[in-house]
N, C-alpha and C positions, 0 to 999 in steps of 0.2 A: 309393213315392208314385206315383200316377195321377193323370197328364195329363190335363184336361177338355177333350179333343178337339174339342166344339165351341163350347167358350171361348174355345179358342185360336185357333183356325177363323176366330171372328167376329174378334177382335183384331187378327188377320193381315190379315184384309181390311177393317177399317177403316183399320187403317194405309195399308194399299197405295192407298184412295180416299180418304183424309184426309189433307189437310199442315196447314199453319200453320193454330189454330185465329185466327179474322179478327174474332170477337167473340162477346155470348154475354149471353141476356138472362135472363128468367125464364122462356119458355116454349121456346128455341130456343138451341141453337149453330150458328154457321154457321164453318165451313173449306174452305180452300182447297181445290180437288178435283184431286188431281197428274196425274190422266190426262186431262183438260179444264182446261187453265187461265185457259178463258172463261168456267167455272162456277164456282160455291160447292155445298158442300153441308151443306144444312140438316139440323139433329139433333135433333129433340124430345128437349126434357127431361122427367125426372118434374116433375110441378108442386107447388108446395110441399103441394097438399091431396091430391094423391097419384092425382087424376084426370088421365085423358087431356083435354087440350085441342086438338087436333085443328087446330094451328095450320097445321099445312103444308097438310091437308086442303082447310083454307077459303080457303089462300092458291092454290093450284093450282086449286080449284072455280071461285074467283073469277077467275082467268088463263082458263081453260076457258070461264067462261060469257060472258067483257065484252073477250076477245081481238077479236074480227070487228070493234069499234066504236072507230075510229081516234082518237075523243077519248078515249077510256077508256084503250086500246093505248098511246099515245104515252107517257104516263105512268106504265108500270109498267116494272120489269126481269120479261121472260120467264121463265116457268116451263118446265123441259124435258122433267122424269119424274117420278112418286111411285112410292116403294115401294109394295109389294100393301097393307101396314097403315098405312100414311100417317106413318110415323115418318121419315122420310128422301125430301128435298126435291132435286134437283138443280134451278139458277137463273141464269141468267145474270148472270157478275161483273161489278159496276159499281165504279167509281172512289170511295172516299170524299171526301164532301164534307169539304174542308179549310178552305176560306175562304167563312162564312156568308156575307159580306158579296155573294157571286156568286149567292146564290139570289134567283128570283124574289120581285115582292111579292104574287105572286097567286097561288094553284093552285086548282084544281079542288076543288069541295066534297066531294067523295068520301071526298077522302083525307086524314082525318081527324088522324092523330096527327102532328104536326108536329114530332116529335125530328130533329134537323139530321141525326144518327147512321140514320133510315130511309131516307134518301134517296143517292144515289150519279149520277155522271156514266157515261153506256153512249151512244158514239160522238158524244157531243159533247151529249148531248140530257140533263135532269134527268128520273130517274126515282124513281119510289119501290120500295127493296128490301124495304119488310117492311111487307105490308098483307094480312096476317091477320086484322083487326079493320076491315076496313075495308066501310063499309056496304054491305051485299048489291044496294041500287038506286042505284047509280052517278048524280051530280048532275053532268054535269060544266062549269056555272055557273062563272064562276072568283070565287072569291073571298080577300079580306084573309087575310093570314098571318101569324100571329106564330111566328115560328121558335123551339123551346126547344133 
């Protein structure tokens, strides 16, 4: 029987840069990353229709293009690298939010998808960890929140 030398290759080093996976949606898994344990790293899934959705992509484009703007900045967790094909995210690790009842009543109209599970605490500040979907011209107006 023959070894798939770079099946195993990749498996080897997934493992070596993946620990605990930390959650896991429809278009992303994100795990603990064992050589930075200030990061996560992000995993593009296939998507159920079998196309790429290019989630890390638009999450690190959008880190890239609205980082410089301190209203914007304040409210995201950092983006740190993309792989060359945008499958594989590294992100600075935030704290899950545990007790809704500590979130603001207001954020920023940007950022749109209000799941308690997107958002995380990074050095005391609330940030949003997964704004993939989130709209390309930044409002950052605050407004009413309904947390799901």
């Amino acid at each position: 029987m023959r070894l798939d030398f770079d099946a195993i290759t990749f498996e080897d080093s997934f493992n070596m840069f993946c620990g605990e996976l930390l959650g896991k949606g429809i278009y992303r898994a994100v795990y603990a990353c064992t050589v930075r344990p200030d990061l996560v790293v992000k995993v593009e899934l296939e998507s159920p229709d079998k196309e790429r959705t290019f989630a890390n992509v638009h999450e690190f484009s959008f880190w890239n293009d609205y980082s410089g703007i301190e209203e914007v900045r304040q409210w995201l967790a950092p983006c740190e690298m993309l792989s060359g094909d945008g499958r594989i995210l590294l992100q600075k690790r935030a704290v899950p939010v545990h007790d809704a009842g500590a979130l603001p009543k207001k954020i920023p109209s940007f950022l749109t998808d209000t799941q308690v599970a997107n958002f995380g605490w990074l050095k005391g500040k609330l940030v949003c960890v997964d704004y993939a979907l989130t709209a390309m011209n930044p409002e950052t107006k605050l407004r009413k929140v309904s947390w799901r």
